[in-house]
C-alpha positions as CSV (number, residue, x, y, z in Angstrom):
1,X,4.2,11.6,1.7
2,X,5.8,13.8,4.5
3,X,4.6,17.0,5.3
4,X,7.2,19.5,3.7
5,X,7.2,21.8,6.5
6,X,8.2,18.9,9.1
7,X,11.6,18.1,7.0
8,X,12.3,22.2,6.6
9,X,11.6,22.5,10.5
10,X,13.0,18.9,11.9
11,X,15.2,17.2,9.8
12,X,16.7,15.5,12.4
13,X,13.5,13.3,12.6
14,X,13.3,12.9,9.2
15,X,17.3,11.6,8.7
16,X,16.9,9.6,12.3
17,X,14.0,8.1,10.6
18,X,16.3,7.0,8.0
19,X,18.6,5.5,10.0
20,X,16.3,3.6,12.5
21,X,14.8,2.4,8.5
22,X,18.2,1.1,7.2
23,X,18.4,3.6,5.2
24,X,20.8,5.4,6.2
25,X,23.1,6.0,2.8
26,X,19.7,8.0,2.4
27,X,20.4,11.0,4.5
28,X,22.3,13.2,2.3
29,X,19.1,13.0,0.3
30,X,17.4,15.1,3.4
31,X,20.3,17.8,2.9
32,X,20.1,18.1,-0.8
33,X,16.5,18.1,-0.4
34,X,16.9,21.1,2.0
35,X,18.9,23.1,-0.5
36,X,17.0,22.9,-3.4
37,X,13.8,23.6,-1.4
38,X,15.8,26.7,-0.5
39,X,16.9,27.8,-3.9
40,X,13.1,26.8,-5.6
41,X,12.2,29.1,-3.1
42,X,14.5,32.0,-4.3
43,X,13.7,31.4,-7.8
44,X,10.1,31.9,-7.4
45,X,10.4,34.8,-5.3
46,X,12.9,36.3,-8.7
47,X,10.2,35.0,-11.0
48,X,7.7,37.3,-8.9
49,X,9.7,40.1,-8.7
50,X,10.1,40.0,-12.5
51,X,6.9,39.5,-13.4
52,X,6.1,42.2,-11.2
53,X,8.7,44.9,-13.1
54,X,7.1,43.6,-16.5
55,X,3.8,44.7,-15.4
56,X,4.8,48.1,-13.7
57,X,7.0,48.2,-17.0
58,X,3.5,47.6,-19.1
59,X,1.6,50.5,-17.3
60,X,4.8,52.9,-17.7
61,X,4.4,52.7,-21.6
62,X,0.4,53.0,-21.3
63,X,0.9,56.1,-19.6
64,X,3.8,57.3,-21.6
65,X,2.2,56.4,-25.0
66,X,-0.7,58.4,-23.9
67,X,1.1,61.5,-22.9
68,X,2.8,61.2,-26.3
69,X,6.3,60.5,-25.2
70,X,9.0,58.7,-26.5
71,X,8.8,54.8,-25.2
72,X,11.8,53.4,-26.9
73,X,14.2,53.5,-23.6
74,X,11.4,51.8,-21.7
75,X,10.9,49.0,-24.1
76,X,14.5,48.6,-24.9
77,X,14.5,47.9,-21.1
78,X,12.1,45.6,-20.3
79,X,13.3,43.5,-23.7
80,X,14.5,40.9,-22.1
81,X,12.4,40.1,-19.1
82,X,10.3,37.6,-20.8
83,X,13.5,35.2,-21.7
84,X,14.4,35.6,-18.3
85,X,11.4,34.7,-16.4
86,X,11.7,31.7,-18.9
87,X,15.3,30.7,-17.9
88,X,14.2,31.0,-14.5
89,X,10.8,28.9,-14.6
90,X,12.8,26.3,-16.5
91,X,15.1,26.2,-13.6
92,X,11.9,26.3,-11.1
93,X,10.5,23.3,-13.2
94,X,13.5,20.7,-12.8
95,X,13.7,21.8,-8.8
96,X,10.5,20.7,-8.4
97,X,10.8,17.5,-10.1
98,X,13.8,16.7,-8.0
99,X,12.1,18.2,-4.7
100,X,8.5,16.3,-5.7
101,X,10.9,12.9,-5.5
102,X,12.3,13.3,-2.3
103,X,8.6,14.3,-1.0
104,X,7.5,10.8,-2.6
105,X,10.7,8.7,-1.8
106,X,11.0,9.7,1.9
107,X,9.2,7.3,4.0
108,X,6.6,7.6,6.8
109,X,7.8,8.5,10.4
110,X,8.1,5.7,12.7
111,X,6.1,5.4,15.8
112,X,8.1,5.5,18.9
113,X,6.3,2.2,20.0
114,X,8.3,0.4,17.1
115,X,11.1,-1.8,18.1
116,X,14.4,-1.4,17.0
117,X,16.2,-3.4,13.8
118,X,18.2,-4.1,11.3
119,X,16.7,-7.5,9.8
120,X,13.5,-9.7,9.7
121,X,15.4,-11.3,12.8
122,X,14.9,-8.3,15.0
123,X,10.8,-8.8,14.3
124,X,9.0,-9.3,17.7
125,X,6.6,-12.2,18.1
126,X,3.8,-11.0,20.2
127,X,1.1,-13.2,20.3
128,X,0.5,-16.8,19.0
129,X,-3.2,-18.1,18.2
130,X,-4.5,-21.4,17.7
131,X,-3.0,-25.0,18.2
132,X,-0.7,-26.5,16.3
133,X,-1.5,-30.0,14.3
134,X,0.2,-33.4,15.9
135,X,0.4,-35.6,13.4
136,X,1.2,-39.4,13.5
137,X,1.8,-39.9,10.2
138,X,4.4,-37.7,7.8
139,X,2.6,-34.3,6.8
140,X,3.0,-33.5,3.1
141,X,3.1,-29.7,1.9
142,X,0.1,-28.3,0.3
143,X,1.3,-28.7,-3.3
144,X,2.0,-32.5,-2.9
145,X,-2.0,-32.6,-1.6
146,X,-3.1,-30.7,-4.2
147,X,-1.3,-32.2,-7.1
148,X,-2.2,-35.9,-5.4
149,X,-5.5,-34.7,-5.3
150,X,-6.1,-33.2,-8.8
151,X,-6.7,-29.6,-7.8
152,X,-4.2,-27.9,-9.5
153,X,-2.1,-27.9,-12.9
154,X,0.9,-25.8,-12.8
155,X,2.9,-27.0,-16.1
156,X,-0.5,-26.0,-18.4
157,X,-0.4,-22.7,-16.5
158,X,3.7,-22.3,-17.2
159,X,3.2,-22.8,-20.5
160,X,0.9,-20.8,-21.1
161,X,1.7,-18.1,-18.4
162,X,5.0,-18.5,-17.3
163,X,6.2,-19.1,-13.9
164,X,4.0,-17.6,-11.2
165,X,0.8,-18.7,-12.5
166,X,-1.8,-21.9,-11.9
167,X,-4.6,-23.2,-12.8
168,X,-7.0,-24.1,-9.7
169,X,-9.3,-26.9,-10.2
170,X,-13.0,-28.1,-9.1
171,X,-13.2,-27.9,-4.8
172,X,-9.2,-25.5,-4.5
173,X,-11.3,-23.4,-7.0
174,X,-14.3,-23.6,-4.6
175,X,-12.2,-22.8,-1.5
176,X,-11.0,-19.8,-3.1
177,X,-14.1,-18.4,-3.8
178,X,-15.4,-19.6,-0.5
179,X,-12.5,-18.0,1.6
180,X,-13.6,-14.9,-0.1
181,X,-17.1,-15.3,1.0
182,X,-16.7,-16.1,4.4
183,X,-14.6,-13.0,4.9
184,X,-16.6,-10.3,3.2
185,X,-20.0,-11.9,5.1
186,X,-17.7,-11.6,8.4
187,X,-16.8,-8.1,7.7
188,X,-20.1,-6.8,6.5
189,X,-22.4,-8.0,9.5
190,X,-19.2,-5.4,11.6
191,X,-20.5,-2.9,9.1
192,X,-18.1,-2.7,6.8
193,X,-19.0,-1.4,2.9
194,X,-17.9,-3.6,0.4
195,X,-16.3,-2.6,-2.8
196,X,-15.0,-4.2,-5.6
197,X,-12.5,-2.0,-7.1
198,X,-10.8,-1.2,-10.6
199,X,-8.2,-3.8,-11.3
200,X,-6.5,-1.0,-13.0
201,X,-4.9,2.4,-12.1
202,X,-3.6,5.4,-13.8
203,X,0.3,6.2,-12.1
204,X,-1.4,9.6,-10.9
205,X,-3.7,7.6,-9.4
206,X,-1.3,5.3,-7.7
207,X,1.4,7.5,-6.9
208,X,-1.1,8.7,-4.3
209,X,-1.1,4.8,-2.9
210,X,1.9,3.5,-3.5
211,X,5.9,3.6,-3.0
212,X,7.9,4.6,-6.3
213,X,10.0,1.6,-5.5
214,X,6.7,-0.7,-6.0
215,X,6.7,0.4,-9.8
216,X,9.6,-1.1,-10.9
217,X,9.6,-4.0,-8.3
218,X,6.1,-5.1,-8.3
219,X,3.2,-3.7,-10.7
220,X,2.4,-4.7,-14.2
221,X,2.5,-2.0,-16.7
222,X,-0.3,-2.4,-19.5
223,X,2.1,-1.9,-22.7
224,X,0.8,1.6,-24.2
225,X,-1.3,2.7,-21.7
226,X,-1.0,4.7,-18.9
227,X,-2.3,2.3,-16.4
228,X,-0.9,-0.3,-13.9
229,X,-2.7,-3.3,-12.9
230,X,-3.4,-3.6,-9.4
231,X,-0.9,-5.3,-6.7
232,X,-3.7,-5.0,-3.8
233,X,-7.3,-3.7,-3.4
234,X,-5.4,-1.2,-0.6
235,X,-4.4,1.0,-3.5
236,X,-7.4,1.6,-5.9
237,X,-9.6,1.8,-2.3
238,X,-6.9,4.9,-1.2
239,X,-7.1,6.1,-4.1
240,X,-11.0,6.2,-4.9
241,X,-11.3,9.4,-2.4
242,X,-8.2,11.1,-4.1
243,X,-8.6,15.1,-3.7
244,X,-11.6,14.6,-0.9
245,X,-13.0,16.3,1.8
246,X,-14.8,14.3,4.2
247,X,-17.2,16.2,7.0
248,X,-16.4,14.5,10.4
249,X,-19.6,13.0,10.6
250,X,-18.6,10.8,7.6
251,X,-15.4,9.3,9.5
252,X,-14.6,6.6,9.9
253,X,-15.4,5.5,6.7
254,X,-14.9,1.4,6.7
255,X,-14.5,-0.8,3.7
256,X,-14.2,-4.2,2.7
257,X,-12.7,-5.1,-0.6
258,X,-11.8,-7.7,-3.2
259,X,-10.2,-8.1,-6.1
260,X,-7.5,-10.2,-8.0
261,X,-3.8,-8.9,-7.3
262,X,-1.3,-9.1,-9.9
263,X,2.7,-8.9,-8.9
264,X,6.1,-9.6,-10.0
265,X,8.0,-10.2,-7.4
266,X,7.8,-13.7,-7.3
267,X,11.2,-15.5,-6.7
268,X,12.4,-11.8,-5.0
269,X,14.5,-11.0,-2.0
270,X,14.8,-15.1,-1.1
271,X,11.1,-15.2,0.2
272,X,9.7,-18.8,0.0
273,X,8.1,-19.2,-3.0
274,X,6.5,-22.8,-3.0
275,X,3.5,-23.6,-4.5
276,X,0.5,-21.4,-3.9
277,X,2.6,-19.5,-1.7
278,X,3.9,-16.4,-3.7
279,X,2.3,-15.9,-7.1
280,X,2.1,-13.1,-9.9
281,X,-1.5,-13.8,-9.7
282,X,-3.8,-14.4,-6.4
283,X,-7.6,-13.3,-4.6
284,X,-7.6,-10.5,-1.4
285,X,-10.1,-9.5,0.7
286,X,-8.7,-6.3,2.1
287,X,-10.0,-4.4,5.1
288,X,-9.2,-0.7,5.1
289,X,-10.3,2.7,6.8
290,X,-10.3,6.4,6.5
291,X,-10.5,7.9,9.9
292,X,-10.1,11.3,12.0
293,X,-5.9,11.6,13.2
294,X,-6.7,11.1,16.7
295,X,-8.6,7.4,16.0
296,X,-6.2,5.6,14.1
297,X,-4.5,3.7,16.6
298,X,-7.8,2.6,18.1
299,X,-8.6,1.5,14.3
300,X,-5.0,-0.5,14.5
301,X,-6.1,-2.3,17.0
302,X,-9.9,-3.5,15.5
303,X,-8.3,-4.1,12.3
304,X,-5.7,-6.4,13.9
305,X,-8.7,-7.9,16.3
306,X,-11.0,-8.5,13.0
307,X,-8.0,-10.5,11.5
308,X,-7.2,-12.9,13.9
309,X,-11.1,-13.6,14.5
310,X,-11.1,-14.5,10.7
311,X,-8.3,-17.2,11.4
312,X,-9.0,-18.4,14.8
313,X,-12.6,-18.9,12.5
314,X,-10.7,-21.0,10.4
315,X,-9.4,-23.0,13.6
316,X,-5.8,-22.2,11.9
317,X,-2.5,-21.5,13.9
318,X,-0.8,-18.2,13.8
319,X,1.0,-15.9,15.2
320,X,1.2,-11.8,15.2
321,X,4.5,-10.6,14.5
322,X,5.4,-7.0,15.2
323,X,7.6,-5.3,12.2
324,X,11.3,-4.0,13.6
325,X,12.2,-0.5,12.5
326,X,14.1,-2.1,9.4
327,X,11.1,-4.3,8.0
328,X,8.0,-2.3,8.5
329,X,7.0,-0.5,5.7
330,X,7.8,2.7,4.0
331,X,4.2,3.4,4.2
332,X,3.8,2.4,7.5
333,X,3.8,4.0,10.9
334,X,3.7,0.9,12.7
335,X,2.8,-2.6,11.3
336,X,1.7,-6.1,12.3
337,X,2.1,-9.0,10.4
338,X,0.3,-12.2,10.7
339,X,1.7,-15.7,9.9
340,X,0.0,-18.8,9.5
341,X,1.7,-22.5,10.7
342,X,2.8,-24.4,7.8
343,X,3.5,-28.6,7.7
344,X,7.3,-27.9,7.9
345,X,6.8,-26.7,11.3
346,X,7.5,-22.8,10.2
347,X,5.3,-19.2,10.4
348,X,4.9,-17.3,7.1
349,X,2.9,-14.3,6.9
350,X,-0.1,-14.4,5.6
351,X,-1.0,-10.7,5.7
352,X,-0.2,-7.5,7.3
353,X,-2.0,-4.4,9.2
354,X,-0.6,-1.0,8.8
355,X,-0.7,2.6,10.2
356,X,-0.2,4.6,7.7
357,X,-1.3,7.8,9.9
358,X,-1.7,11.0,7.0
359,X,1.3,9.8,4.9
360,X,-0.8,8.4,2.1
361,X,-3.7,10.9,2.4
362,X,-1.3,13.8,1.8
363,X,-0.2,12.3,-1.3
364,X,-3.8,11.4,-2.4
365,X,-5.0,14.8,-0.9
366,X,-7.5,13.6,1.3
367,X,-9.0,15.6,4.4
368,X,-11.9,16.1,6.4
369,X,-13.6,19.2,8.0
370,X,-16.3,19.8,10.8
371,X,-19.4,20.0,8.6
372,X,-20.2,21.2,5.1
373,X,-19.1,25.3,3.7
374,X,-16.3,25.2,6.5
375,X,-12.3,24.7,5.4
376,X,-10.5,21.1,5.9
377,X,-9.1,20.7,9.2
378,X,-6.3,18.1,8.4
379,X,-5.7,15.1,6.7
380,X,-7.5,12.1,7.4
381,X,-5.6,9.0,8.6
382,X,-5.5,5.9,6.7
383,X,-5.1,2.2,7.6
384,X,-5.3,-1.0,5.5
385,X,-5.2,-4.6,6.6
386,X,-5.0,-8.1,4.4
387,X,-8.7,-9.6,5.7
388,X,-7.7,-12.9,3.6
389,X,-5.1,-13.6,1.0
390,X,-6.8,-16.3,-0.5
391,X,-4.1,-18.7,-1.8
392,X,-1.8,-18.2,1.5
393,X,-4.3,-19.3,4.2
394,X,-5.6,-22.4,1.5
395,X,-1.4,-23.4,2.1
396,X,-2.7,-23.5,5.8
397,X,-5.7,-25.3,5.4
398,X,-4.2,-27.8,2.8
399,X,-1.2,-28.3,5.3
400,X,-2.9,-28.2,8.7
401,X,-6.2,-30.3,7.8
402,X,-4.7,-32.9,5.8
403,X,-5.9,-36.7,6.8
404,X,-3.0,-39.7,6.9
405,X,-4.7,-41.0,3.2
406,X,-4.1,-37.5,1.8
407,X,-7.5,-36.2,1.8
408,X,-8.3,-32.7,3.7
409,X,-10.9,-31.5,6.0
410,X,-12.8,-28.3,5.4
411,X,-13.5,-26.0,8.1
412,X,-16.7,-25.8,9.5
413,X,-17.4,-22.2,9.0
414,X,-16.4,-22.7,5.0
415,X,-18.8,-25.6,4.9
416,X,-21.7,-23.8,4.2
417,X,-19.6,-22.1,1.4
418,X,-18.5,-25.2,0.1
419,X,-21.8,-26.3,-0.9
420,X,-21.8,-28.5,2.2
421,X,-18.6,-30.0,1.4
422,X,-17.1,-31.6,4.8
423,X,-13.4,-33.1,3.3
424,X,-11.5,-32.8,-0.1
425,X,-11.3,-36.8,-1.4
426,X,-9.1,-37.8,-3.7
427,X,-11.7,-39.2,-6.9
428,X,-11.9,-42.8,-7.8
């Protein structure tokens, strides 16, 4: 959430932030905005004045009932004050709805060091890891290997599920839970706290985390209950420190999570959606940190490092994409995204690092201060990288490390996760 006072003093910024966002049939909101911020404002400032006459009006018929005078004119006068403080709070009420919307639709401001766009063309490749496989034989994609090798079942978990939804068998099973491993172990020994969150949020809860635009696009409601499950361990972790005050000492506070993630959008916005690729249902480890302003992009920067050791790790080729102005997201001050090498010769992200600077502290109400008994100082920063999205980089290591009889090697660092498992073999 923007701070209000920087779209009453520079809404300028806020509208060209709009624009450089492709969002530019958005702007008039920013005006609108304006005016009923202006008008709440008057209507509180009525609702005080009243309330103020009715309590000068209340000690008026004190006094005059004491001196035994007539308080029938005074009464008669103040009649109808309470209907219209009511008329006016009712009016007060609905602005604030309206004005609460904008705070929570507008998105954050861009970094200047963001390049400029209008598509997911306009994303700048900055940095390419790893080496590419050279095959001599024709590569298959990772749901051929897995359904050759028995490690999956899709059409048991359609019908049962729906689209969206597998079942992973014996060693794809194993490399989940291995991939998960491997990164939490990696993350710890850099002294990151691990936490396994709730898979489950109240909207108060995740309004503080998350877009509006994610509740009707991506979460799951539970039917009946005011809860959502999760979409990533980035929101429950954001919003397990709602309403805190950290004492600088504490900061930065760095944690490693895991959990399942549960979304809709499969099939959306003409995303590839093979296979393992994009499902309702899939395993994160998440790397995120609550900092003081002025170290966040330092943060950036070891959050983005820590990724691509995980992969290079893995021996797997990527690359480190830079979000346009377009893409990046409404969250994010500036984001990275990184996207693993696939058999058909393409990049597809595999995870993202974001800046989200104070915008989803202020919602969550998060600050710090210098020690304990003295007033916050600001809002902390926060910033939330994908460590490992489990089924995305098993695609990779499906597609890259597949053998010419269809069988796949494990990477070394996994081995020892794997039970000491050196290849995936089809069984006789």
């Amino acid at each position: 959430m923007l701070d209000i006072n920087l779209i009453r003093q520079n809404p300028k910024l806020v509208k060209d932030n709009l624009k450089k966002r492709g969002e530019a049939d958005k702007v008039k909101q920013v005006d609108d905005f304006l005016e009923k911020d202006k008008e709440y404002k008057k209507l509180i400032q009525q609702v005080q004045e009243l309330r103020a006459k009715r309590n000068s009006a209340a000690k008026e018929i004190n006094e005059l009932k004491k001196s035994g005078k007539d308080i029938k004119a005074k009464i008669k006068e103040v009649k109808s004050l309470p209907e219209k403080i009511k008329k006016i709070e009712e009016k007060t009420a609905a602005l604030k709805k309206q004005i609460d919307f904008y705070l929570m639709s507008f998105p954050n401001i861009l970094d200047r060091s963001v390049p400029p766009g209008k598509s997911e063309a306009d994303n700048k490749v900055i940095y390419k890891g790893g080496k590419t496989p050279e095959f001599k034989f024709k590569p298959k994609d990772h749901l051929q290997l897995a359904e050759d090798l028995g490690l999956i079942d899709r059409e048991q978990a359609s019908k049962v599920a729906g689209h969206g939804f597998v079942y992973l068998k014996d060693e794809l099973a194993l490399l989940d839970h291995a991939l998960q491993k491997f990164a939490i172990d990696f993350l710890m020994k850099k002294g990151y706290k691990l936490i396994e969150p709730p898979f489950m949020l109240n909207k108060e809860a995740y309004q503080g985390a998350a877009s509006l635009e994610e509740f009707e696009e991506v979460m799951y409601k539970i039917d009946g209950e005011d809860l959502y499950l999760i979409a990533t361990a980035e929101h429950p972790v954001a919003a397990m420190l709602k309403d805190r005050v950290f004492n600088e000492a504490e900061l930065p506070l760095k944690i490693v999570a895991f959990s399942p993630c549960f979304r809709k959008e499969v099939g959306s916005h003409g995303k590839y959606t093979k296979g393992l690729f994009r499902m309702h249902q899939f395993n994160k480890v998440e790397q995120f940190i609550f900092c003081k302003p002025e170290d966040s992009w330092k943060y950036f920067e070891e959050l983005q490092k820590n990724c691509e050791e995980l992969y290079s790790a893995l021996k797997l080729p990527y690359r480190v994409t830079e979000m346009c102005s377009a893409e990046a997201g409404k969250r994010a001050a500036r984001q990275y995204d990184v996207e693993v090498y696939m058999a058909d010769k393409q990049y597809r992200e595999a995870g993202s690092n974001s800046n989200c600077t104070d915008y989803q502290a202020r919602r969550s109400n998060i600050k710090f201060r210098e020690k304990e008994g003295m007033p916050p100082k600001d809002y902390v920063h926060t910033l939330n990288n994908t460590g490992i999205a489990t089924s995305r980089v098993m695609v990779a290591i499906l597609e890259n490390n597949q053998m010419k009889d269809g069988s796949i090697k494990i990477p070394s660092v996994l081995q020892p996760y794997m039970n000491g498992l050196k290849k995936i073999e089809k069984k006789t």
